[in-house]
C-alpha positions in Angstrom: 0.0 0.0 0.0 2.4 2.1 1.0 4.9 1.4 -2.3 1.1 2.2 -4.3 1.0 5.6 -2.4 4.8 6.5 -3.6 4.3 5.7 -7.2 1.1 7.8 -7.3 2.7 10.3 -5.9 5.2 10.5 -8.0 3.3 10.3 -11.3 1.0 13.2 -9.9 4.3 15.3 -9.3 5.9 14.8 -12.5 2.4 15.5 -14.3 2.1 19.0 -12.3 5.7 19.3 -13.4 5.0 18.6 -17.0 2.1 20.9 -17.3 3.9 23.6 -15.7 6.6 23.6 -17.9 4.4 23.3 -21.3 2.1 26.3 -19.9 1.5 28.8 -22.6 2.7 32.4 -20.6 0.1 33.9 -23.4 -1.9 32.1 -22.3 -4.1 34.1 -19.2 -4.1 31.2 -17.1 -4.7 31.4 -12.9 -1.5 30.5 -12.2 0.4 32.3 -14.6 -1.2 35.2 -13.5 -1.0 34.4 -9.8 3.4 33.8 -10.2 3.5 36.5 -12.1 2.3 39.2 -10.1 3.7 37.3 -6.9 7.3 37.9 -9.1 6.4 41.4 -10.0 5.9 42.1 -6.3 9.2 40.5 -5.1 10.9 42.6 -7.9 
């Protein structure tokens, strides 16, 4: 079970990984917009 837990963690990781790094920054996506403004602000 707990081996079962691991791997599905791990293939949810790399998916949120994945679709992160294909994200369109045209695109006006939540999160884009949400990192961007949050690195704006730190600027």
């Amino acid at each position: 079970m707990i081996a079962f837990t691991m791997i599905l963690f791990a293939v949810c990781v790399f998916g949120i990984s994945v679709a992160i790094w294909h994200m369109d920054p045209g695109r006006d996506s939540i999160i884009y917009r949400m990192t961007s403004q949050r690195i704006k602000k730190d600027q």
